[in-house]
PDB file with one MODEL, atoms N, CA, C and O in Angstrom:
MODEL        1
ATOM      1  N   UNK A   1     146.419  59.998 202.374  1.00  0.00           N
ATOM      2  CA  UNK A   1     145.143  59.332 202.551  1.00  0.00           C
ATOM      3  C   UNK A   1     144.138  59.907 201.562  1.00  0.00           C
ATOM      4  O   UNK A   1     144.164  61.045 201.092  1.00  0.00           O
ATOM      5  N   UNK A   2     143.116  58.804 201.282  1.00  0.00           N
ATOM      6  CA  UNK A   2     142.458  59.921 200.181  1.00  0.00           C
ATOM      7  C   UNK A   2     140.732  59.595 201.254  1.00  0.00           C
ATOM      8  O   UNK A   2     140.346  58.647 201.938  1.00  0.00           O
ATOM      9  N   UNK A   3     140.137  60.933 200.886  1.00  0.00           N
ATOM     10  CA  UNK A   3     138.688  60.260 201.666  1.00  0.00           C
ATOM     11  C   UNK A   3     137.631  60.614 200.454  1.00  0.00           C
ATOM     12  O   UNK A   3     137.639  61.573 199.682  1.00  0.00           O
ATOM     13  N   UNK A   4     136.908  59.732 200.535  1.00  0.00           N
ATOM     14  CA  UNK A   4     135.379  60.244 199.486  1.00  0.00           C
ATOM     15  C   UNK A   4     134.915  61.379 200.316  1.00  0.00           C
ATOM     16  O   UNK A   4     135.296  61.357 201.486  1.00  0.00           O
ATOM     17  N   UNK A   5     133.890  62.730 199.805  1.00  0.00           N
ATOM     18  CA  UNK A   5     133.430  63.506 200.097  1.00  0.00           C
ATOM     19  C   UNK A   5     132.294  63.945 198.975  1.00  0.00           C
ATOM     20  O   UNK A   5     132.333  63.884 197.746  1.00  0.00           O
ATOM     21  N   UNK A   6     131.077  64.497 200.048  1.00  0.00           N
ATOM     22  CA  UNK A   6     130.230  64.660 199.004  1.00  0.00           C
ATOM     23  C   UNK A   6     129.490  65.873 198.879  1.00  0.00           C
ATOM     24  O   UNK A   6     129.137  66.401 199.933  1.00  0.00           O
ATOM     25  N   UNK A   7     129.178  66.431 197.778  1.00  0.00           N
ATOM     26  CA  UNK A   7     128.923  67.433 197.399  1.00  0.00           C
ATOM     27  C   UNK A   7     127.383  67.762 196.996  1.00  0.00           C
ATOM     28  O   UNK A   7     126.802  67.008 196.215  1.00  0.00           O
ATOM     29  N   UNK A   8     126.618  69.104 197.639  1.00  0.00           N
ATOM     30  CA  UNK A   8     125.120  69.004 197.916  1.00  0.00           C
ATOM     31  C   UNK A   8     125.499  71.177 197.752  1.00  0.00           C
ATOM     32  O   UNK A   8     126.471  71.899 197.975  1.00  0.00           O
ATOM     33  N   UNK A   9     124.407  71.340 197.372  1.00  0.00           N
ATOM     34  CA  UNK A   9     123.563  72.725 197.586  1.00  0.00           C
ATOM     35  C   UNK A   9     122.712  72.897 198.613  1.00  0.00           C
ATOM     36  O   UNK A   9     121.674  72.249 198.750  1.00  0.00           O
ATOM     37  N   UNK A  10     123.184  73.932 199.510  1.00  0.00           N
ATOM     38  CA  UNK A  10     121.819  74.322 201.166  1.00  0.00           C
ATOM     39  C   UNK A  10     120.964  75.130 200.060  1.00  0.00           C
ATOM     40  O   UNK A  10     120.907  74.864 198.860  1.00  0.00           O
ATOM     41  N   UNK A  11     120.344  76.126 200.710  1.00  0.00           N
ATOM     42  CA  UNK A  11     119.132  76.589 200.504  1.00  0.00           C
ATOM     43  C   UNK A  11     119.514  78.163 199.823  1.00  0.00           C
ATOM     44  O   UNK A  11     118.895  78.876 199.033  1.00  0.00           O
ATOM     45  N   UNK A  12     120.596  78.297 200.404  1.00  0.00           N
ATOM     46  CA  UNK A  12     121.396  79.892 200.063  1.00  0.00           C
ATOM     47  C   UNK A  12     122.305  79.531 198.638  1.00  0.00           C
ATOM     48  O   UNK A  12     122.819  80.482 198.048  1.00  0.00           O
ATOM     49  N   UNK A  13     122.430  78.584 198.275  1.00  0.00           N
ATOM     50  CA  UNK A  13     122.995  78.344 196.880  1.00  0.00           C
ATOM     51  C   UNK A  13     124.487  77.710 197.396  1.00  0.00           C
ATOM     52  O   UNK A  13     125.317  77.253 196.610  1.00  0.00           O
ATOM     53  N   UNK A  14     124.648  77.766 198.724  1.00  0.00           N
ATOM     54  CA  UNK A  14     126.283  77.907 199.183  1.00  0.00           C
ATOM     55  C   UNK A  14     126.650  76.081 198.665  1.00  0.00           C
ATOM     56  O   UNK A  14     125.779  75.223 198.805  1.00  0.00           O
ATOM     57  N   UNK A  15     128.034  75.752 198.085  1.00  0.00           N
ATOM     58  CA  UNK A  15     128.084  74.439 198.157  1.00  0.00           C
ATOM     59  C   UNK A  15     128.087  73.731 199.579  1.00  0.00           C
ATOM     60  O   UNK A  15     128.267  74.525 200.503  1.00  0.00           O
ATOM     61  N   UNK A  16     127.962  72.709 199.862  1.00  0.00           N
ATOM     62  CA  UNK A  16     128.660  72.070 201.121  1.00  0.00           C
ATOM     63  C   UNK A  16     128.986  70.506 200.543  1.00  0.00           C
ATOM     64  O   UNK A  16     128.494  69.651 199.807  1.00  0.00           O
ATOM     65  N   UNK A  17     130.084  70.728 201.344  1.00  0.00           N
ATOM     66  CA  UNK A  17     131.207  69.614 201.026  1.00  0.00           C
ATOM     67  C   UNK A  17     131.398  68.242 202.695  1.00  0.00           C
ATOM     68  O   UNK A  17     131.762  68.638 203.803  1.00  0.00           O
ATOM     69  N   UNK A  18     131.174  67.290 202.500  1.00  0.00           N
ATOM     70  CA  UNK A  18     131.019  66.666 203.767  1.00  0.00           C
ATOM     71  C   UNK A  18     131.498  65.387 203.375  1.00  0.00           C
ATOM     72  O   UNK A  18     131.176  64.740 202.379  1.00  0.00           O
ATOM     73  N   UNK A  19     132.818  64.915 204.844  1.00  0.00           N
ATOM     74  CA  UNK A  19     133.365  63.830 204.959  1.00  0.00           C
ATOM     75  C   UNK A  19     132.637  62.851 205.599  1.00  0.00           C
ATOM     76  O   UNK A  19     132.778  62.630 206.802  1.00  0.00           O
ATOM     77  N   UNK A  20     131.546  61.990 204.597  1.00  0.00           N
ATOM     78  CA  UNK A  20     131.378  60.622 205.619  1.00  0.00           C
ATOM     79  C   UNK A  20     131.830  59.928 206.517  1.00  0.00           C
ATOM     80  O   UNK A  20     131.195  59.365 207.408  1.00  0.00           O
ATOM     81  N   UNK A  21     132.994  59.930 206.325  1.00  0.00           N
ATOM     82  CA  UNK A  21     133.904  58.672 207.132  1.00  0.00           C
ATOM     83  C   UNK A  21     134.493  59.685 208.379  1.00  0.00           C
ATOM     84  O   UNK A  21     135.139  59.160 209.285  1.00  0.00           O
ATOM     85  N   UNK A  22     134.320  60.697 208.384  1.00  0.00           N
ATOM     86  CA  UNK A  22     134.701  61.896 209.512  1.00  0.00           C
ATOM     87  C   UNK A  22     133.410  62.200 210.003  1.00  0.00           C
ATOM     88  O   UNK A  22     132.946  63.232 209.517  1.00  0.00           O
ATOM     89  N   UNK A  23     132.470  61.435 211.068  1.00  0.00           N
ATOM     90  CA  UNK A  23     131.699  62.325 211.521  1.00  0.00           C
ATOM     91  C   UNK A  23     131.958  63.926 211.152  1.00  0.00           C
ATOM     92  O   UNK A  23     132.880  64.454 210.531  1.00  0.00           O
ATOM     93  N   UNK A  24     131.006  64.376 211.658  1.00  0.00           N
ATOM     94  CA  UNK A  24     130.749  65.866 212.009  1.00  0.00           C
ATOM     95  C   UNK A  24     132.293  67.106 210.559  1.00  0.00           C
ATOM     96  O   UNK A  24     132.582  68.292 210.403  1.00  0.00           O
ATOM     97  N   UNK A  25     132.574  66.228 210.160  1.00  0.00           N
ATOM     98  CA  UNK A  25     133.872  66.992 208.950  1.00  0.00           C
ATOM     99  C   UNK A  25     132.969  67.213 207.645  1.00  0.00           C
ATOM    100  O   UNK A  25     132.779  66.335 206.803  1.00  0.00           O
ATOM    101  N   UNK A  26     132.309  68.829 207.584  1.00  0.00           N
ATOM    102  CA  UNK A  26     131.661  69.279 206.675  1.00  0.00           C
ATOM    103  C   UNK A  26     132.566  70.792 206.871  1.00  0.00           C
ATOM    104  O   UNK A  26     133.172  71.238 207.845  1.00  0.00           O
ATOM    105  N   UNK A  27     132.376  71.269 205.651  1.00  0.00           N
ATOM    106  CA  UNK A  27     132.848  72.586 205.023  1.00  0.00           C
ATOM    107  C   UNK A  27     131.943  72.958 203.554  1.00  0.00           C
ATOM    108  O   UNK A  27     131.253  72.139 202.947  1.00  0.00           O
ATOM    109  N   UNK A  28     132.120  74.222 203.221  1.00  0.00           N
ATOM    110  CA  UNK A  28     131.192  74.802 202.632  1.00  0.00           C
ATOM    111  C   UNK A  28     132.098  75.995 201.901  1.00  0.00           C
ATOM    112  O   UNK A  28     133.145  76.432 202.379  1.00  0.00           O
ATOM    113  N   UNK A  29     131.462  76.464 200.583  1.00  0.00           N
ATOM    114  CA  UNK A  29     132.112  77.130 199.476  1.00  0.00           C
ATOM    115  C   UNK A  29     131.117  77.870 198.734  1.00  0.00           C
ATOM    116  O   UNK A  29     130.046  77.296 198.537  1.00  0.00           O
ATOM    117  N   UNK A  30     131.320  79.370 198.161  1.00  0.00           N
ATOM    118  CA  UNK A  30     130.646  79.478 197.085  1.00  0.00           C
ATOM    119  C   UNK A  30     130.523  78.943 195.869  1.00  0.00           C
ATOM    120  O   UNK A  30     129.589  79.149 195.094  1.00  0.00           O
ATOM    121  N   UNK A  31     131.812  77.994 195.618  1.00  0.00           N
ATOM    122  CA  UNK A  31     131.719  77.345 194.088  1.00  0.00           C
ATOM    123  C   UNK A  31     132.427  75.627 194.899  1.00  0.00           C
ATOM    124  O   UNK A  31     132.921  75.359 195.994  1.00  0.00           O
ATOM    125  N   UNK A  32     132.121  74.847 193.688  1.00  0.00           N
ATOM    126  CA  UNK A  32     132.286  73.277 193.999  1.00  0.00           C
ATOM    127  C   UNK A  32     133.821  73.346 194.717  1.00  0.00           C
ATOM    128  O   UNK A  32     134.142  72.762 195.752  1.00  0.00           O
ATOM    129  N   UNK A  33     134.770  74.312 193.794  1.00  0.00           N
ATOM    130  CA  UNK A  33     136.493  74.263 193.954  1.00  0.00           C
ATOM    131  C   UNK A  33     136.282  75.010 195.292  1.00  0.00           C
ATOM    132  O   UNK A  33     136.825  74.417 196.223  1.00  0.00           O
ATOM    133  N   UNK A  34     135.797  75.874 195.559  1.00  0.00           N
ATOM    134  CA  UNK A  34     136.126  76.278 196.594  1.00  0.00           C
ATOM    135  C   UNK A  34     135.633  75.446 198.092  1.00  0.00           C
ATOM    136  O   UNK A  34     136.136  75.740 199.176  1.00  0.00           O
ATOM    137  N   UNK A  35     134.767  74.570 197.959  1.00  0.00           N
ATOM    138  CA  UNK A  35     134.393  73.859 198.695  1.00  0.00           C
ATOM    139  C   UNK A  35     135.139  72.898 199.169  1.00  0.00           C
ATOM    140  O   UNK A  35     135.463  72.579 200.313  1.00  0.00           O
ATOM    141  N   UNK A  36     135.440  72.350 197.801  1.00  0.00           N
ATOM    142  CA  UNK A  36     136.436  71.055 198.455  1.00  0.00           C
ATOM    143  C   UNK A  36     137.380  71.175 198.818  1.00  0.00           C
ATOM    144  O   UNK A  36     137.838  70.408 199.665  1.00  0.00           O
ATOM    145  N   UNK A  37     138.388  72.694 198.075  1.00  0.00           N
ATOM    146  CA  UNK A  37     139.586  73.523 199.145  1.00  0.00           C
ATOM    147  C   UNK A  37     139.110  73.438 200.426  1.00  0.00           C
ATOM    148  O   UNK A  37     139.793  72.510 200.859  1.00  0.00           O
ATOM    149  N   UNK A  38     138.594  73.689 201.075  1.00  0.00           N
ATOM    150  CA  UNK A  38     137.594  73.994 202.045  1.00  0.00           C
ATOM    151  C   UNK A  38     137.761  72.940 203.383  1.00  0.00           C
ATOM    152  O   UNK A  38     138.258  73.064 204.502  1.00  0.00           O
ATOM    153  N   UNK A  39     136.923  71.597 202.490  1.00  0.00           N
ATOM    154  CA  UNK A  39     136.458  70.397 203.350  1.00  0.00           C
ATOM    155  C   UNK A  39     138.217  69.416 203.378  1.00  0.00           C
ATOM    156  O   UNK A  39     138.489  68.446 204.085  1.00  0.00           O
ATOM    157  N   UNK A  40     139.320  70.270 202.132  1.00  0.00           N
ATOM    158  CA  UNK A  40     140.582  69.126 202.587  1.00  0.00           C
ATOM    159  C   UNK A  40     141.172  70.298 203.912  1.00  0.00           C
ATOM    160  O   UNK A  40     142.045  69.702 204.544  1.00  0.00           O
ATOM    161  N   UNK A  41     141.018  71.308 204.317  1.00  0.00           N
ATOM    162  CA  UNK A  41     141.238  71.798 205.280  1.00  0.00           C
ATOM    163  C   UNK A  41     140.963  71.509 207.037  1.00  0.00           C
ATOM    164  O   UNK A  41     141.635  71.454 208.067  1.00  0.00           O
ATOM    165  N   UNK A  42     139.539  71.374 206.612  1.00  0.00           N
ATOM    166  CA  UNK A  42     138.639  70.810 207.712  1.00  0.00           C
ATOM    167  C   UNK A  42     138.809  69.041 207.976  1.00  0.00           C
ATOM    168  O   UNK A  42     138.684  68.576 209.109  1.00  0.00           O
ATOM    169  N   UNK A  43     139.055  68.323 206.985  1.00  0.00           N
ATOM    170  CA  UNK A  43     139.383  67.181 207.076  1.00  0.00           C
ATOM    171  C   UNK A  43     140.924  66.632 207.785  1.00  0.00           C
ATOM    172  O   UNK A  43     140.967  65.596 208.449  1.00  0.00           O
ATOM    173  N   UNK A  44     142.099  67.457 207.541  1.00  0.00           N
ATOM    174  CA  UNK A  44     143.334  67.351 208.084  1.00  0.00           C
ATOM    175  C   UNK A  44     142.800  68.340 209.835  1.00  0.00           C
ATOM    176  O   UNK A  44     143.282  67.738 210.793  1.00  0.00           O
ATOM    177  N   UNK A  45     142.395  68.964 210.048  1.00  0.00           N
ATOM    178  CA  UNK A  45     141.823  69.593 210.919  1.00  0.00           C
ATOM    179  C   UNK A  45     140.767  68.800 211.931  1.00  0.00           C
ATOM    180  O   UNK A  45     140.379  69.383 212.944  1.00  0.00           O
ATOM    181  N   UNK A  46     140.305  67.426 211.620  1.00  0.00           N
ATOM    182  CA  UNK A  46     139.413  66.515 212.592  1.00  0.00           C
ATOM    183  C   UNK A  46     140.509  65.402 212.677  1.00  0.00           C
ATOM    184  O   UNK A  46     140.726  64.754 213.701  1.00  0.00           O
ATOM    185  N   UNK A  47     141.116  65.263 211.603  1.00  0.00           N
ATOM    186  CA  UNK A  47     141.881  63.951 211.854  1.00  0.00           C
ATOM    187  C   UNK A  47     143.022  64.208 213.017  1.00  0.00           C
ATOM    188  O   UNK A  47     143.332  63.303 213.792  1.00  0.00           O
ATOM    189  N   UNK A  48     143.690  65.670 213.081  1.00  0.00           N
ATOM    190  CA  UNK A  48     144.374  65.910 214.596  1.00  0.00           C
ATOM    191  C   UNK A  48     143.687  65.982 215.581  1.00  0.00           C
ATOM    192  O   UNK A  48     144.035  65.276 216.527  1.00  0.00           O
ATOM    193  N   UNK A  49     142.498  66.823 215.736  1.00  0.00           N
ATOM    194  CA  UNK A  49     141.713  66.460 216.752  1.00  0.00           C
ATOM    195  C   UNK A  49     141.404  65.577 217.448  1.00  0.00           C
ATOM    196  O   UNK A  49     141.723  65.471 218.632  1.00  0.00           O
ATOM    197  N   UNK A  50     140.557  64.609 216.644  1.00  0.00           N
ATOM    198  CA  UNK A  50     140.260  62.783 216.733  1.00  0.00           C
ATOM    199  C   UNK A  50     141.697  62.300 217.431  1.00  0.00           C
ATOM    200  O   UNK A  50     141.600  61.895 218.590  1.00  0.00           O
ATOM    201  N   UNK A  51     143.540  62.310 216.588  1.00  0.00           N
ATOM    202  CA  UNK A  51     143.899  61.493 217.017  1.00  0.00           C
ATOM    203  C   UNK A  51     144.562  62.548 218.763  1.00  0.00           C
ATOM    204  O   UNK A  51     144.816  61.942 219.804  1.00  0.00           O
ATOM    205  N   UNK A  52     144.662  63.687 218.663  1.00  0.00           N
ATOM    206  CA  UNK A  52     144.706  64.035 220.016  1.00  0.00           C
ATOM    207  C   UNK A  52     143.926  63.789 220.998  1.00  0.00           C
ATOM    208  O   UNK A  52     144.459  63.869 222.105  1.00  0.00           O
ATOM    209  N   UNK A  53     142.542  63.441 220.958  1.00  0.00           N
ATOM    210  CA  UNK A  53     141.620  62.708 221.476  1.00  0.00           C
ATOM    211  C   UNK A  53     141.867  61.452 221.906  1.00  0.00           C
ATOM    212  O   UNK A  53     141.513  61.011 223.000  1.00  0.00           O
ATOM    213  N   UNK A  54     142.495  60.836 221.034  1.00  0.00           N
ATOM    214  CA  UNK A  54     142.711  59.378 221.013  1.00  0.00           C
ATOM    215  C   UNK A  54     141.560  58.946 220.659  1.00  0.00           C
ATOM    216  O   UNK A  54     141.042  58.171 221.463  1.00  0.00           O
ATOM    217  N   UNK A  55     140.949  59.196 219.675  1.00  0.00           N
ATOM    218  CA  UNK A  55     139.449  58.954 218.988  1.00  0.00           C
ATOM    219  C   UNK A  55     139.827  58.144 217.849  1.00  0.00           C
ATOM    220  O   UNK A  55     140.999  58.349 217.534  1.00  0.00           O
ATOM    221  N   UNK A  56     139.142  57.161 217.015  1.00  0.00           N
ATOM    222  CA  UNK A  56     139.282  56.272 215.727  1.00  0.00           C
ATOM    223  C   UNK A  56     139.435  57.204 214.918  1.00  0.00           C
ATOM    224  O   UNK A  56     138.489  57.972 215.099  1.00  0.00           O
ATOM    225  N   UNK A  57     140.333  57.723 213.827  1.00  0.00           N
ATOM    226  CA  UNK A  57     140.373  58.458 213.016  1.00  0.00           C
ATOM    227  C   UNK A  57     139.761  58.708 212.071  1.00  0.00           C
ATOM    228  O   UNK A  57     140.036  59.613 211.283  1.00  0.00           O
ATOM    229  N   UNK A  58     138.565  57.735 211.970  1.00  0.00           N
ATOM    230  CA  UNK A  58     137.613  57.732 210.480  1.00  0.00           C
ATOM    231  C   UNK A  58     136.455  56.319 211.120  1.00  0.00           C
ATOM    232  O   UNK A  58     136.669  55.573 212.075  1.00  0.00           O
ATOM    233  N   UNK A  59     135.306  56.344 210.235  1.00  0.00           N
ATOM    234  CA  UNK A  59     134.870  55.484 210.947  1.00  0.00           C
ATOM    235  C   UNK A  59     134.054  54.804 209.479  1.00  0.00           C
ATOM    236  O   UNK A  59     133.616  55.454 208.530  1.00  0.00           O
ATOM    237  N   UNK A  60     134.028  53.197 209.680  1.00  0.00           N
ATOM    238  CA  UNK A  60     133.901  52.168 208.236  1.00  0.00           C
ATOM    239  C   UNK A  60     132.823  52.537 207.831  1.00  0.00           C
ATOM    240  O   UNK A  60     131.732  52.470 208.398  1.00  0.00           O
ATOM    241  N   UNK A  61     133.249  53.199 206.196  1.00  0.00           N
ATOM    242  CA  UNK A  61     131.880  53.144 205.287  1.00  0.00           C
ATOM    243  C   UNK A  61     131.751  52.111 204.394  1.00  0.00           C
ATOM    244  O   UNK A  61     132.643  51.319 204.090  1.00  0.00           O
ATOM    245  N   UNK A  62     130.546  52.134 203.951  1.00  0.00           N
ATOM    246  CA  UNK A  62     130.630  50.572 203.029  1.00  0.00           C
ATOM    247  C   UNK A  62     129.310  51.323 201.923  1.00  0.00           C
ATOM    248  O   UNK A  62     128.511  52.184 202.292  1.00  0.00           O
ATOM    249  N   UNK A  63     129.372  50.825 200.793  1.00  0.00           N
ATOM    250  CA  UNK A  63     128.677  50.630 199.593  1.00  0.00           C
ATOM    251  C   UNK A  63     127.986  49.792 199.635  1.00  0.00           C
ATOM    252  O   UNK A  63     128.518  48.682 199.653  1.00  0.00           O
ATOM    253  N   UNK A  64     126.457  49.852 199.672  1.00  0.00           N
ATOM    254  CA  UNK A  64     125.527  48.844 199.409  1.00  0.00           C
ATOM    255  C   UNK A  64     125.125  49.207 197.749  1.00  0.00           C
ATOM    256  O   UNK A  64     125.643  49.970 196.935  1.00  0.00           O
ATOM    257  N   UNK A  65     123.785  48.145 197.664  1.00  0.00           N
ATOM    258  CA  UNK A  65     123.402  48.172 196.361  1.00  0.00           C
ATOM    259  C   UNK A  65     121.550  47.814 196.995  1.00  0.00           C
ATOM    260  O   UNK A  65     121.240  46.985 197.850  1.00  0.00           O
ATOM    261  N   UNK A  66     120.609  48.748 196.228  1.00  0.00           N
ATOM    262  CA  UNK A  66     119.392  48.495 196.742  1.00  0.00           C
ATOM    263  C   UNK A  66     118.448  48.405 195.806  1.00  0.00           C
ATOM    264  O   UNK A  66     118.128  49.460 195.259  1.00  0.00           O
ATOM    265  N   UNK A  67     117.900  47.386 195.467  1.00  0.00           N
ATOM    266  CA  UNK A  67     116.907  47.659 194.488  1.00  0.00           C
ATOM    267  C   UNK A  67     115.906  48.145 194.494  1.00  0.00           C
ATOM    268  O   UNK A  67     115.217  48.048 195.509  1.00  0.00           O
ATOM    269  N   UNK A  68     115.459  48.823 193.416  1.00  0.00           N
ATOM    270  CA  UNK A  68     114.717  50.177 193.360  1.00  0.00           C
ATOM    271  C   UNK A  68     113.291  49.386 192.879  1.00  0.00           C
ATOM    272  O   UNK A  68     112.267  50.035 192.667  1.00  0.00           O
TER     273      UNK A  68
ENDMDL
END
């Protein structure tokens, strides 16, 4: 499966790495690589959760377009 994830700086410099389509599936790194090591950990790590739950495994993102 592949998921988009997106990549932001907190306040401490730390990266954080966060799965849209995974509620609450964020992870965090001192460098970009280590982040996204990170968030594919935490991401295989909600998707067992969710489906032991019996929860939707991801939930629909969509791409808009907005004029500025």
């Amino acid at each position: 499966m592949k998921f988009i994830v997106t990549l932001s700086r907190d306040e401490d410099g730390m990266v954080i790495a966060e799965c849209p389509s995974i509620p609450g599936c964020v992870s965090q790194g001192h460098t970009k690589q280590e982040a996204l090591e990170n968030v594919q950990d935490a991401i295989k790590e909600c998707l067992e959760v969710r489906a032991e739950k019996g929860m939707p495994l991801t939930v629909e993102t969509r791409e808009i377009a907005i004029a500025v």
